[in-house]
PASEDO-305154 format. One record per atom (N, C-alpha, C, O): x, y, z; residue in three letters; atom name. Coordinates in steps of 0.05 Angstrom, whole numbers, plus 32768, in hexadecimal, padded with zeros to 4 digits. Layout:
N
(site (X, Y, Z), 'ALA', 'CA');
...
This chain:
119
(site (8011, 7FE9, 8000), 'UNK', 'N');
(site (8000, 8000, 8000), 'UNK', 'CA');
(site (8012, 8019, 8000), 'UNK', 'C');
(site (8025, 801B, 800F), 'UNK', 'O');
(site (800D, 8025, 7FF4), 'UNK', 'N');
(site (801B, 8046, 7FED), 'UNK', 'CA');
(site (800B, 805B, 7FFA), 'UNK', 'C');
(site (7FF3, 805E, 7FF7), 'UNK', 'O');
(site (8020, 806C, 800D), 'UNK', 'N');
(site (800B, 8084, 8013), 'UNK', 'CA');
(site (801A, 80A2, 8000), 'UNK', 'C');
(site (8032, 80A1, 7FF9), 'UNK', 'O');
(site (800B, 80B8, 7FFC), 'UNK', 'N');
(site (8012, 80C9, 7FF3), 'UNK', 'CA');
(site (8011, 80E0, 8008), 'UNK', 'C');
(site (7FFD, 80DE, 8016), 'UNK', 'O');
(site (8022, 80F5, 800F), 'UNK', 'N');
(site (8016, 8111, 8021), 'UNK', 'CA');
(site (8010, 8120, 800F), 'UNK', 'C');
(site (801E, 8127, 7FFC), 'UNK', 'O');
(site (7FF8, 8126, 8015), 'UNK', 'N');
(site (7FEB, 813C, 8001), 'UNK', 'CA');
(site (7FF5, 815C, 8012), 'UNK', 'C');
(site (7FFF, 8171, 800B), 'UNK', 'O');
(site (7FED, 8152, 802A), 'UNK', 'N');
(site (7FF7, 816F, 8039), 'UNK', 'CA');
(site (7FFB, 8162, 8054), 'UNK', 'C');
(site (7FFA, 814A, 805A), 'UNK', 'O');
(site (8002, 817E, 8068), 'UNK', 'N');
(site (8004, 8173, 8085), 'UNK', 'CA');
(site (7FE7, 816B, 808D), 'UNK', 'C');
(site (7FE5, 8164, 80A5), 'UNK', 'O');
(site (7FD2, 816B, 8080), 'UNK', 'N');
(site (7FC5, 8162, 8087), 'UNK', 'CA');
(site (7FAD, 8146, 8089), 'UNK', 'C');
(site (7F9D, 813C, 8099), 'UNK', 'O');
(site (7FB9, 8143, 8069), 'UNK', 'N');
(site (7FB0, 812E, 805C), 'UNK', 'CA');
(site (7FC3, 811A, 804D), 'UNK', 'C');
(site (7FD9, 8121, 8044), 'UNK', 'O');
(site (7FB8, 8100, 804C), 'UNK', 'N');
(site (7FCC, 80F4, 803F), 'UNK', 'CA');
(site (7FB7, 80D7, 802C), 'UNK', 'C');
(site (7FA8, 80C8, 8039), 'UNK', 'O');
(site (7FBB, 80D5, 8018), 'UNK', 'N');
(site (7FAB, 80C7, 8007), 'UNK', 'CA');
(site (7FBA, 80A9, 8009), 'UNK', 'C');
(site (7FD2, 80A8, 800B), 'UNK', 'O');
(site (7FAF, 8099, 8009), 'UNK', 'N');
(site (7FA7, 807A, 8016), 'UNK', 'CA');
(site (7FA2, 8066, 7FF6), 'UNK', 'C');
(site (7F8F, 8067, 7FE6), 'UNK', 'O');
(site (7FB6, 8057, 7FF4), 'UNK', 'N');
(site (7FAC, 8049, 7FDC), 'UNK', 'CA');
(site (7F9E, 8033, 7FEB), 'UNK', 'C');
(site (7FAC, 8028, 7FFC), 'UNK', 'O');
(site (7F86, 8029, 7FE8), 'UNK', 'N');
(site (7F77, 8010, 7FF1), 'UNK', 'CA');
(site (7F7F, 7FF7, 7FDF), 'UNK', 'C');
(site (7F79, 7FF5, 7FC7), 'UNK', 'O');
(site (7F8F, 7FE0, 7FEF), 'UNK', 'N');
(site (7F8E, 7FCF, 7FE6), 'UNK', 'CA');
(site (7F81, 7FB3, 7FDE), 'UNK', 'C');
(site (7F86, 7FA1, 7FCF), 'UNK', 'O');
(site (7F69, 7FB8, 7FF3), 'UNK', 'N');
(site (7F4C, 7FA8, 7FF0), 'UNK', 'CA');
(site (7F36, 7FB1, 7FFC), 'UNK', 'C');
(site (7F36, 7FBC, 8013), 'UNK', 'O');
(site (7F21, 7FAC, 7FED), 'UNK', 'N');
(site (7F0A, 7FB0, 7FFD), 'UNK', 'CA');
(site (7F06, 7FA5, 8013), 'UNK', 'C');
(site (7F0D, 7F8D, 8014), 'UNK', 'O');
(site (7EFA, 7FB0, 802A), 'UNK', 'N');
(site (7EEA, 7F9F, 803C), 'UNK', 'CA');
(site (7ED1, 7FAD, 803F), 'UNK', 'C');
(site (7EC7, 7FC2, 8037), 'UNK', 'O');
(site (7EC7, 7F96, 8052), 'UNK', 'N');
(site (7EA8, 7F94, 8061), 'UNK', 'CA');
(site (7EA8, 7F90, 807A), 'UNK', 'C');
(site (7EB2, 7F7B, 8082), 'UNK', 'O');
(site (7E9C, 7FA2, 808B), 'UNK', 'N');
(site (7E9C, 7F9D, 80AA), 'UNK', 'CA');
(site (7E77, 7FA6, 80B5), 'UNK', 'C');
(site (7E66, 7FB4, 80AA), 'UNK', 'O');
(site (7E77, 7F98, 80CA), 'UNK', 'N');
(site (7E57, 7F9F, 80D2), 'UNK', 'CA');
(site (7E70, 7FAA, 80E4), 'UNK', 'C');
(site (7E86, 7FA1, 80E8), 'UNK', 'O');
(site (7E5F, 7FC4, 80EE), 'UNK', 'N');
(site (7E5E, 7FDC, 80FD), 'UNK', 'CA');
(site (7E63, 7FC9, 8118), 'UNK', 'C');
(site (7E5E, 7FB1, 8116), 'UNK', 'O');
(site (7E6E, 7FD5, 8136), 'UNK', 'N');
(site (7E75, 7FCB, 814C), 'UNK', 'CA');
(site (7E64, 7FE3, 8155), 'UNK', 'C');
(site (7E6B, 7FFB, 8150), 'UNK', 'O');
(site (7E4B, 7FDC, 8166), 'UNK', 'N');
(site (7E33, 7FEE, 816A), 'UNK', 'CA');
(site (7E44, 7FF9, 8187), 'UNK', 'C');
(site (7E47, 7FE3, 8191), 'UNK', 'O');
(site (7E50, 800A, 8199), 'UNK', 'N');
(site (7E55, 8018, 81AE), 'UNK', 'CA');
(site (7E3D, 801F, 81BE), 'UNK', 'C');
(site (7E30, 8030, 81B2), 'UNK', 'O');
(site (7E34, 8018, 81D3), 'UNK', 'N');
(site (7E1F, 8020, 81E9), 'UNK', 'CA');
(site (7E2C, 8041, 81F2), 'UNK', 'C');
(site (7E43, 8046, 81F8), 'UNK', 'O');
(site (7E12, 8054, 81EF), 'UNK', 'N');
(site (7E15, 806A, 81F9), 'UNK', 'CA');
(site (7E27, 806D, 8217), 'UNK', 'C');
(site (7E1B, 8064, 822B), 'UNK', 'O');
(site (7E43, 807A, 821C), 'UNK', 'N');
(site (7E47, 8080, 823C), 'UNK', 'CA');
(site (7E4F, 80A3, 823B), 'UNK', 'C');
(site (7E5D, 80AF, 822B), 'UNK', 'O');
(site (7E45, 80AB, 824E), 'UNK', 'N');
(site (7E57, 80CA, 824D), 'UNK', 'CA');
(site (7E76, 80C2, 8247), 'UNK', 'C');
(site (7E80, 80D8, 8241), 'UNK', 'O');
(site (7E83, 80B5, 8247), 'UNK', 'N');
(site (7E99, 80AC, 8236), 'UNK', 'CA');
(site (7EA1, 8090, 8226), 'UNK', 'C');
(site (7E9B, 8079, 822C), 'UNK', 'O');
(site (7EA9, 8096, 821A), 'UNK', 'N');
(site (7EAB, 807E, 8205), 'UNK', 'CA');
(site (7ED2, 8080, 81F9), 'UNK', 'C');
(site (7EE5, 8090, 81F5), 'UNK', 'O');
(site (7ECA, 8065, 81F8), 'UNK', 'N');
(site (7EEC, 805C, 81E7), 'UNK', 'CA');
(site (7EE9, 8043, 81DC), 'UNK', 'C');
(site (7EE5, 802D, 81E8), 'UNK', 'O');
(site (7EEC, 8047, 81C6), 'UNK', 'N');
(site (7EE0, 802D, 81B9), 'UNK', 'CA');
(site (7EFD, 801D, 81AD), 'UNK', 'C');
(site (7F13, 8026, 81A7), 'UNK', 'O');
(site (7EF1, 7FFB, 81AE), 'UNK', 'N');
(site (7F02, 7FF1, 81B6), 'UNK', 'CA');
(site (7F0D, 7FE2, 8197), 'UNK', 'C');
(site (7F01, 7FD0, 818C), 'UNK', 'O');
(site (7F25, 7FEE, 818E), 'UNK', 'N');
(site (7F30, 7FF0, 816B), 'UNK', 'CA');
(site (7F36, 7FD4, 816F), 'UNK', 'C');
(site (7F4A, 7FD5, 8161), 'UNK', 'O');
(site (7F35, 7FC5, 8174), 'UNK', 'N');
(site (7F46, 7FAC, 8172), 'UNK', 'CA');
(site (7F26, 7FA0, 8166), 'UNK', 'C');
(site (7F27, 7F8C, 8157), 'UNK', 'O');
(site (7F0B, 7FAB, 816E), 'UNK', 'N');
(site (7EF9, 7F9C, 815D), 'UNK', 'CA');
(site (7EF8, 7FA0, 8143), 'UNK', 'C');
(site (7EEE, 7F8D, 8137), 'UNK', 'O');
(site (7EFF, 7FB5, 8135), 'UNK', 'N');
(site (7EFC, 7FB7, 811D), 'UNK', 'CA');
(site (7EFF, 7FDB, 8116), 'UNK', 'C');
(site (7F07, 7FEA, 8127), 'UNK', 'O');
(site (7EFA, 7FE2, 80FF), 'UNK', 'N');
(site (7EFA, 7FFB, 80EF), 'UNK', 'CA');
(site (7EE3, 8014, 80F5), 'UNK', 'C');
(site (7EE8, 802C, 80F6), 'UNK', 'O');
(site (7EC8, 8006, 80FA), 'UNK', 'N');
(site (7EBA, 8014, 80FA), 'UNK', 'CA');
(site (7EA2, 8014, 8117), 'UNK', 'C');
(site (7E9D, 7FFE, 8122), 'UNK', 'O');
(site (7E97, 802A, 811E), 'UNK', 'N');
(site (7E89, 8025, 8135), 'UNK', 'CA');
(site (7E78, 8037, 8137), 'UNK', 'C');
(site (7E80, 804D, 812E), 'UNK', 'O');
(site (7E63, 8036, 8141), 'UNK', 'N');
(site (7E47, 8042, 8142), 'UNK', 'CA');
(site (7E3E, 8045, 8161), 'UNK', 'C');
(site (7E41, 8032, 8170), 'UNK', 'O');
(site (7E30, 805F, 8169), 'UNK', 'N');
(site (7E27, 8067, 817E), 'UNK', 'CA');
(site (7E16, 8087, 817A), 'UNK', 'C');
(site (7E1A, 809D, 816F), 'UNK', 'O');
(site (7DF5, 8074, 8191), 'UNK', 'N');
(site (7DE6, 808B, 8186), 'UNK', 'CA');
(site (7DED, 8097, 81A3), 'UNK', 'C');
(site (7DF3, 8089, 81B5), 'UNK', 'O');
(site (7DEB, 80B7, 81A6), 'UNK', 'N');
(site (7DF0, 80CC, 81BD), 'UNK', 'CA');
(site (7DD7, 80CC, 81D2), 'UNK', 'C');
(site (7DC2, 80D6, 81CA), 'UNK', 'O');
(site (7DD7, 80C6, 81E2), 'UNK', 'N');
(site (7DB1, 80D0, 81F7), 'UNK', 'CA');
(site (7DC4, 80E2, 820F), 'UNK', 'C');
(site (7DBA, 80E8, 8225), 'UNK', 'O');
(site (7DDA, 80E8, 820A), 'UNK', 'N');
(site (7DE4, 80FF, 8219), 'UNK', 'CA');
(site (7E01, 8107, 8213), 'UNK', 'C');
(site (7E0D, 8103, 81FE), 'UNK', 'O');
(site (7E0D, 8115, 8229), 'UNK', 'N');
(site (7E28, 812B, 821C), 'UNK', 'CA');
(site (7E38, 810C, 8216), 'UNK', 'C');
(site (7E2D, 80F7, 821E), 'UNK', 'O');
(site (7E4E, 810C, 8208), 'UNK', 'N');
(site (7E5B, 80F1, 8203), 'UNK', 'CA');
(site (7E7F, 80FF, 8201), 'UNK', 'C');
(site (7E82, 8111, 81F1), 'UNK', 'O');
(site (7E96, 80F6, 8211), 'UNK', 'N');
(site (7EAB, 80F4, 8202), 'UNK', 'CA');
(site (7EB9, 80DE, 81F7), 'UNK', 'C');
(site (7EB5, 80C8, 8200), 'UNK', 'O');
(site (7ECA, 80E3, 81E3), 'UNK', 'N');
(site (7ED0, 80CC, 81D9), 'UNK', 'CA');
(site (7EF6, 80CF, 81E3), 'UNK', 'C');
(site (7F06, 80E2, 81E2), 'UNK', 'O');
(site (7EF7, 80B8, 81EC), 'UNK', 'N');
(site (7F0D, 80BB, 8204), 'UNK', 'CA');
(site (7F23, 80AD, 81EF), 'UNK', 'C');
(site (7F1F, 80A5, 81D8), 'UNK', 'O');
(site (7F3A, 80AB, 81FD), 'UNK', 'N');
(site (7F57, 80A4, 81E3), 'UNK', 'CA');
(site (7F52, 808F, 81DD), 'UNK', 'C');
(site (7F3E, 8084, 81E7), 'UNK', 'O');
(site (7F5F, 8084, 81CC), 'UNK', 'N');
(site (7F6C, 806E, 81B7), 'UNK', 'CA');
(site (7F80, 8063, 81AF), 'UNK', 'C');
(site (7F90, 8074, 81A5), 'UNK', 'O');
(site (7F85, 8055, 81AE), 'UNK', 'N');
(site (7F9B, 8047, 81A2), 'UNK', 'CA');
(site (7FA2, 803D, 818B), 'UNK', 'C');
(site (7FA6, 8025, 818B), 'UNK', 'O');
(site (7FA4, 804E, 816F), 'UNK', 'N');
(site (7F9C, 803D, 8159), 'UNK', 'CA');
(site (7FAC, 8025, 8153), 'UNK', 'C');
(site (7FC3, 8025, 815D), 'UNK', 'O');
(site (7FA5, 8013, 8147), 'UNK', 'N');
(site (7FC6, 7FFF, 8135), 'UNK', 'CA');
(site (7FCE, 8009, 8122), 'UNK', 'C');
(site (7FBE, 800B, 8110), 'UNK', 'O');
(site (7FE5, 8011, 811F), 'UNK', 'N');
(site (7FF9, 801D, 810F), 'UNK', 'CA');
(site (7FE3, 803A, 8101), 'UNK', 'C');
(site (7FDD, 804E, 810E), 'UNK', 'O');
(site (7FDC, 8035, 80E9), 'UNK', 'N');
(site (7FD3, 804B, 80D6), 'UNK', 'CA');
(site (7FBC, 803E, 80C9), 'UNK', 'C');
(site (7FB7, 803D, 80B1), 'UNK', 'O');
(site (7FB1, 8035, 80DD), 'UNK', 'N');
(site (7F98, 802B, 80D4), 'UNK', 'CA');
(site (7F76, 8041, 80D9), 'UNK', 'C');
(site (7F71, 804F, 80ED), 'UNK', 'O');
(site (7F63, 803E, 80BD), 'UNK', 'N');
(site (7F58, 804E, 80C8), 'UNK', 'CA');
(site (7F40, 8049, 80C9), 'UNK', 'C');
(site (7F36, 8035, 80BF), 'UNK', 'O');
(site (7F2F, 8060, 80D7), 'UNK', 'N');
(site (7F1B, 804A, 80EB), 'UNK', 'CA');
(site (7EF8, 8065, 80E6), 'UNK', 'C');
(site (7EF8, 807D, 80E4), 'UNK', 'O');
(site (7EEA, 8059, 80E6), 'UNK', 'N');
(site (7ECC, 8067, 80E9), 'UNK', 'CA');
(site (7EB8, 8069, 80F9), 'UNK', 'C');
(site (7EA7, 8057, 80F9), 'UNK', 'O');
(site (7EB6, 807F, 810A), 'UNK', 'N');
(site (7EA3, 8077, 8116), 'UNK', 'CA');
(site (7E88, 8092, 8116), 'UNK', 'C');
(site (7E8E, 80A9, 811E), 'UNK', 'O');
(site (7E6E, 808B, 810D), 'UNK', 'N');
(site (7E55, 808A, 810D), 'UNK', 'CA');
(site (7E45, 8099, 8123), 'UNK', 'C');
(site (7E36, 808B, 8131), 'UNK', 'O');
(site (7E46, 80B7, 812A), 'UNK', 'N');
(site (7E35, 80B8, 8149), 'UNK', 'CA');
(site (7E13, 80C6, 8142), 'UNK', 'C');
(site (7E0C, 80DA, 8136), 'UNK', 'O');
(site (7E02, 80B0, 814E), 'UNK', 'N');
(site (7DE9, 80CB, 814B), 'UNK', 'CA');
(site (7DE0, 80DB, 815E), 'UNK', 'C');
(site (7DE8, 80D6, 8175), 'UNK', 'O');
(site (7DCF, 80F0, 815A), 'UNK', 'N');
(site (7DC6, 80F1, 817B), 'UNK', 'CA');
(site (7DA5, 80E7, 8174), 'UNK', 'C');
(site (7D98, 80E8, 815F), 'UNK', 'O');
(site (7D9C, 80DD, 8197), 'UNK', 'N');
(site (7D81, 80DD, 8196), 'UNK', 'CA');
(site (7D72, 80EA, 8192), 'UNK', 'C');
(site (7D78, 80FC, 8182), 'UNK', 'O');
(site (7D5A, 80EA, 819B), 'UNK', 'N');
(site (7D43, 8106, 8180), 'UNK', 'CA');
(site (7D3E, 811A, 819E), 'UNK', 'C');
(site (7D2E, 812D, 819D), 'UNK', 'O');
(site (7D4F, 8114, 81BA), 'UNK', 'N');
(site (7D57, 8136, 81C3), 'UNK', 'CA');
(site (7D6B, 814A, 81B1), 'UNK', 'C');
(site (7D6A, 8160, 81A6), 'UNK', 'O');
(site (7D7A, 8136, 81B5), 'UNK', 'N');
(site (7D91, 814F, 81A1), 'UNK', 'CA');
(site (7DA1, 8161, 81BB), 'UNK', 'C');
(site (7D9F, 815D, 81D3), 'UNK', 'O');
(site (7DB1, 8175, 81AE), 'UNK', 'N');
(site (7DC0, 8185, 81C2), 'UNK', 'CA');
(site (7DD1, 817A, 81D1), 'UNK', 'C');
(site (7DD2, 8188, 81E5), 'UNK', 'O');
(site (7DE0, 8166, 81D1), 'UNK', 'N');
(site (7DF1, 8159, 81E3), 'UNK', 'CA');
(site (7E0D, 8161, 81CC), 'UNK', 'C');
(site (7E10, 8166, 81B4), 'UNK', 'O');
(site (7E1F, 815F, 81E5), 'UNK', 'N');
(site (7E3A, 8173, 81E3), 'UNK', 'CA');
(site (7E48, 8157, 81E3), 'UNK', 'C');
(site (7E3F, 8144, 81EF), 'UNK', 'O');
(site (7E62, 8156, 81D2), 'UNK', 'N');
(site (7E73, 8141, 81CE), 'UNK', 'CA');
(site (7E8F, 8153, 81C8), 'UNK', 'C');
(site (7E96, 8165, 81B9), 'UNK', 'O');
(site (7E9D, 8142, 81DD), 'UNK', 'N');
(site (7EBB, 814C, 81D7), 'UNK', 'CA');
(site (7ED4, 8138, 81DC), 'UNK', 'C');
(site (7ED5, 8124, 81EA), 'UNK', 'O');
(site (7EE5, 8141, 81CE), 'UNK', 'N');
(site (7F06, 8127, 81D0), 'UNK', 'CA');
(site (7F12, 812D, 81E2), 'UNK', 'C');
(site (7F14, 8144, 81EA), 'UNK', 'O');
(site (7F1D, 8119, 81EC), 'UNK', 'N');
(site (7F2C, 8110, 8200), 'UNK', 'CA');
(site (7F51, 8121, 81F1), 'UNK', 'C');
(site (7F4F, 8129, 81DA), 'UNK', 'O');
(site (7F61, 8122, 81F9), 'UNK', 'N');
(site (7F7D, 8138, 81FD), 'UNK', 'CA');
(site (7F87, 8127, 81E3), 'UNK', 'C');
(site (7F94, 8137, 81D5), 'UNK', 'O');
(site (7F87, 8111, 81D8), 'UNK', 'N');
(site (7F99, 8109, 81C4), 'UNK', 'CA');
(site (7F88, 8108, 81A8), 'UNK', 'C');
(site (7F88, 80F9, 8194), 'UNK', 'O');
(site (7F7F, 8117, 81AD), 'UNK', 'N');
(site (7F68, 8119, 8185), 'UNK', 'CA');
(site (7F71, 812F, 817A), 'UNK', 'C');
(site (7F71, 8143, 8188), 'UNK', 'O');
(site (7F78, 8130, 8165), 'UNK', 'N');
(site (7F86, 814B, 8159), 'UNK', 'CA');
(site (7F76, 8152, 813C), 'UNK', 'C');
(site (7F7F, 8153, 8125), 'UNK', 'O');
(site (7F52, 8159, 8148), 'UNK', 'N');
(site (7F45, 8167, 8131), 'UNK', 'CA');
(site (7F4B, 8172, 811B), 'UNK', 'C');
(site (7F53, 8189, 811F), 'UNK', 'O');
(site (7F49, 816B, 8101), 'UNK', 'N');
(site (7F5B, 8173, 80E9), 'UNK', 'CA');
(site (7F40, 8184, 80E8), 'UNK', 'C');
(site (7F3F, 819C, 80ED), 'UNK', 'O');
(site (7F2C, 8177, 80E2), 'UNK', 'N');
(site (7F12, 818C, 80C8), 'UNK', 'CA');
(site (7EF4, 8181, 80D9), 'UNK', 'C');
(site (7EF1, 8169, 80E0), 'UNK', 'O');
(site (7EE7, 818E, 80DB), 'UNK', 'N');
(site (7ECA, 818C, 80DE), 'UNK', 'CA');
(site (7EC6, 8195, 80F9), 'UNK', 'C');
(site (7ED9, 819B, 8107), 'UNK', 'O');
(site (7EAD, 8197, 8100), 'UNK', 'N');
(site (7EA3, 8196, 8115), 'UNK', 'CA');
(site (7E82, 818E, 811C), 'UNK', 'C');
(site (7E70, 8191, 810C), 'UNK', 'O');
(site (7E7D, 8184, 8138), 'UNK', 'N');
(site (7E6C, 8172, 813E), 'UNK', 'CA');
(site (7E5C, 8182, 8155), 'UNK', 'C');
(site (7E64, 8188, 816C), 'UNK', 'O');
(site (7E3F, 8188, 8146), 'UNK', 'N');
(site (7E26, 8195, 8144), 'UNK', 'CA');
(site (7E18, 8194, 8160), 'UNK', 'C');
(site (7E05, 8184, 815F), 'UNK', 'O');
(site (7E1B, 819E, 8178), 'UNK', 'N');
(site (7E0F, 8195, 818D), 'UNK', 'CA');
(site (7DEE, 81A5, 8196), 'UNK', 'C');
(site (7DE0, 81A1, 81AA), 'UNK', 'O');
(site (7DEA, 81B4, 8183), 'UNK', 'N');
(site (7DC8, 81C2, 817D), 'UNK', 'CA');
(site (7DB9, 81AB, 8184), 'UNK', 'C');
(site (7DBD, 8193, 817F), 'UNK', 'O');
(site (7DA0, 81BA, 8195), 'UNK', 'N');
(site (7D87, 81AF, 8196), 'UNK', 'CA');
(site (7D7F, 819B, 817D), 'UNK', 'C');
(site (7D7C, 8183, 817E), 'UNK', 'O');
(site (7D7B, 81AC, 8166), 'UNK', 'N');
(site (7D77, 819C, 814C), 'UNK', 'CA');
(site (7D86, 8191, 813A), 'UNK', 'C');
(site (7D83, 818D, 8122), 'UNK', 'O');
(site (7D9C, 8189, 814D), 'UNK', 'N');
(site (7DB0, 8170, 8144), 'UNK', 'CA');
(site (7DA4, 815F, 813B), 'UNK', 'C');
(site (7DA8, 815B, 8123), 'UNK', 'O');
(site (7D94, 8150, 8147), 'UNK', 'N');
(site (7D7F, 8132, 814C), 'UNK', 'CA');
(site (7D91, 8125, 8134), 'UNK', 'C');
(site (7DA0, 8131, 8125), 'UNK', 'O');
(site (7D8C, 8111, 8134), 'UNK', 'N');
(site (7D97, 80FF, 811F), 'UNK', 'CA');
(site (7DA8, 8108, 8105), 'UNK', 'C');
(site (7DA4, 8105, 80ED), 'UNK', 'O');
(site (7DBA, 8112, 8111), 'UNK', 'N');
(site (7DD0, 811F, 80FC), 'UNK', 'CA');
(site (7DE0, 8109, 80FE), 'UNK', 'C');
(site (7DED, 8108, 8113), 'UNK', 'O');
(site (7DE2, 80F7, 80EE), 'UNK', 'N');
(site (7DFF, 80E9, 80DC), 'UNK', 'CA');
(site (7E21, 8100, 80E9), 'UNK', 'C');
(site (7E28, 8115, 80DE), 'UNK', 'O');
(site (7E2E, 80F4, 8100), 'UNK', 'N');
(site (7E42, 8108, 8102), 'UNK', 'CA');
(site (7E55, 80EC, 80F9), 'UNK', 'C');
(site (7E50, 80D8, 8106), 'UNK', 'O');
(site (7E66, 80EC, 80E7), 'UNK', 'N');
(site (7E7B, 80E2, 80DF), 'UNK', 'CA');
(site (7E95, 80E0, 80E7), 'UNK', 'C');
(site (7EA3, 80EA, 80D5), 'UNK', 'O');
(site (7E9F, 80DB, 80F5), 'UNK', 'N');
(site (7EBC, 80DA, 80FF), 'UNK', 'CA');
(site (7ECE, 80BD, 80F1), 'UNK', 'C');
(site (7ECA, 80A5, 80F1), 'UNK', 'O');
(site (7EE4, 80D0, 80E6), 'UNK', 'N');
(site (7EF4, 80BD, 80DB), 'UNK', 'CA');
(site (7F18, 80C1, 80E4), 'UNK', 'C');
(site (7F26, 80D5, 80E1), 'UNK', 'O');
(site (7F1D, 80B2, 80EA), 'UNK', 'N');
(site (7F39, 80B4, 80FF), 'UNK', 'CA');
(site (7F4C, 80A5, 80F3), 'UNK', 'C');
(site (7F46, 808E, 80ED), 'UNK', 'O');
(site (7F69, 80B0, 80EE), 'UNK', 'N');
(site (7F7E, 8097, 80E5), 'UNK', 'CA');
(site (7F95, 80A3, 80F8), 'UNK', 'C');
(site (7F9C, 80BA, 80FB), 'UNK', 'O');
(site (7F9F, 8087, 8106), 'UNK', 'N');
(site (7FB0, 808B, 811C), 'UNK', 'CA');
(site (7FCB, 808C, 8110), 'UNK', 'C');
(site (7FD4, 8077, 8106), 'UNK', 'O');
(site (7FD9, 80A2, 810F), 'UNK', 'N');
(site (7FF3, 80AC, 8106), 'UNK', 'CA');
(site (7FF5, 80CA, 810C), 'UNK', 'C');
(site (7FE3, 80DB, 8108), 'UNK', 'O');
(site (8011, 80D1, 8118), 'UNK', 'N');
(site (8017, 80E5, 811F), 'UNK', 'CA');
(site (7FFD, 80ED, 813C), 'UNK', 'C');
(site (7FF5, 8104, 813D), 'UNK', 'O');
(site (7FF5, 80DE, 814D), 'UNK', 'N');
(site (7FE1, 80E9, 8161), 'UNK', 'CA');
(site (7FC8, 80D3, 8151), 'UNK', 'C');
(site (7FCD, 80C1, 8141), 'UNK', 'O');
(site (7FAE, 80DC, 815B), 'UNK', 'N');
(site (7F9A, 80DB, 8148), 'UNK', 'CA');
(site (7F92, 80E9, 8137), 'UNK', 'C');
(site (7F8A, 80FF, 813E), 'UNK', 'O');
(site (7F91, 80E3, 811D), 'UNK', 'N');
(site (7F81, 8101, 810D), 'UNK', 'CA');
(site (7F68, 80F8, 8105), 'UNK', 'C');
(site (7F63, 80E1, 80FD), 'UNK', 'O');
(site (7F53, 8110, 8109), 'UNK', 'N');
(site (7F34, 8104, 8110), 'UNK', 'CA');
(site (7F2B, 811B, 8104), 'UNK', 'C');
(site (7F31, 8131, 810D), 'UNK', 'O');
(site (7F17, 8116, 80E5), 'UNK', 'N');
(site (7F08, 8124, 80D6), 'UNK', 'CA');
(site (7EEC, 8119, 80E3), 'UNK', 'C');
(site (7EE8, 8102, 80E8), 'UNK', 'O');
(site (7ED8, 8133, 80E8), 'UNK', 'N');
(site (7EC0, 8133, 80EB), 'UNK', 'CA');
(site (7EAF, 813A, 80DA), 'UNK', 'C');
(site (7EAD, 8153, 80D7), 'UNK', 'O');
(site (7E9E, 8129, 80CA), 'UNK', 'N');
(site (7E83, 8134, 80BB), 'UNK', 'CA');
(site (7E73, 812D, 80C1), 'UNK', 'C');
(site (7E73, 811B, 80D2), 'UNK', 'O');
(site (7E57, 8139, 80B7), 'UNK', 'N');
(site (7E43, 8140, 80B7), 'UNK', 'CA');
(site (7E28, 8141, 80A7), 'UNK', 'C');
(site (7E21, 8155, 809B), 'UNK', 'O');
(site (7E18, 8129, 80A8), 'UNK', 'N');
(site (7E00, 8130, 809B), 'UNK', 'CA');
(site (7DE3, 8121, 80A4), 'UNK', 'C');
(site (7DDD, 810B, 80AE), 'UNK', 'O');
(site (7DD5, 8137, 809B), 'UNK', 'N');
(site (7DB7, 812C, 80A3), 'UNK', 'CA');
(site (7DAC, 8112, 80A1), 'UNK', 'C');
(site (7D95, 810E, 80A9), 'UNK', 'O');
């Protein structure tokens, strides 16, 4: 596998195979750290404030995880000291409700953790 640096911020990923994973569902806690050794990707809906506490990635592997909130909405989510936010940010409004927040993380150099966003 070949990586390229596009910039200090990005770096393009040649994929050398597809995969398929069912989602590793996470139970809501006011903190969370989910546990990478199950797999790539992980899902958790919010019913209150939530942090997502460190990690440990394997090598430069990279990983997805899925948050919604319940149909209150307005709950506040924040990282734990070793996440080093490149781009996005995560919507804590009343009329959040079921916003798709996207977090995608590849462990190199710290964590680097893109957040998106959609309805």
């Amino acid at each position: 596998m070949t990586r390229t640096l596009i910039n200090s911020n990005m770096i393009e990923r040649e994929l050398s195979t597809a995969f398929y994973q069912t989602a590793n569902a996470i139970p809501y806690a006011t903190a969370v750290t989910p546990n990478l050794a199950l797999g790539n990707i992980f899902t958790t809906t919010m019913t209150g404030d939530m942090t997502l506490n460190n990690v440990s990635p394997v090598g430069n592997s990279s990983y997805f995880y899925y948050i919604t909130m319940d149909g209150t909405g307005g709950y506040t989510f924040a990282l734990a000291s070793n996440w080093n936010l490149i781009s996005g940010a995560f919507d804590p409004t009343p009329n959040a409700v079921n916003i798709l927040n996207f977090l995608t993380f590849v462990g190199q150099s710290g964590i680097q953790l893109f957040i998106n966003q959609r309805p």
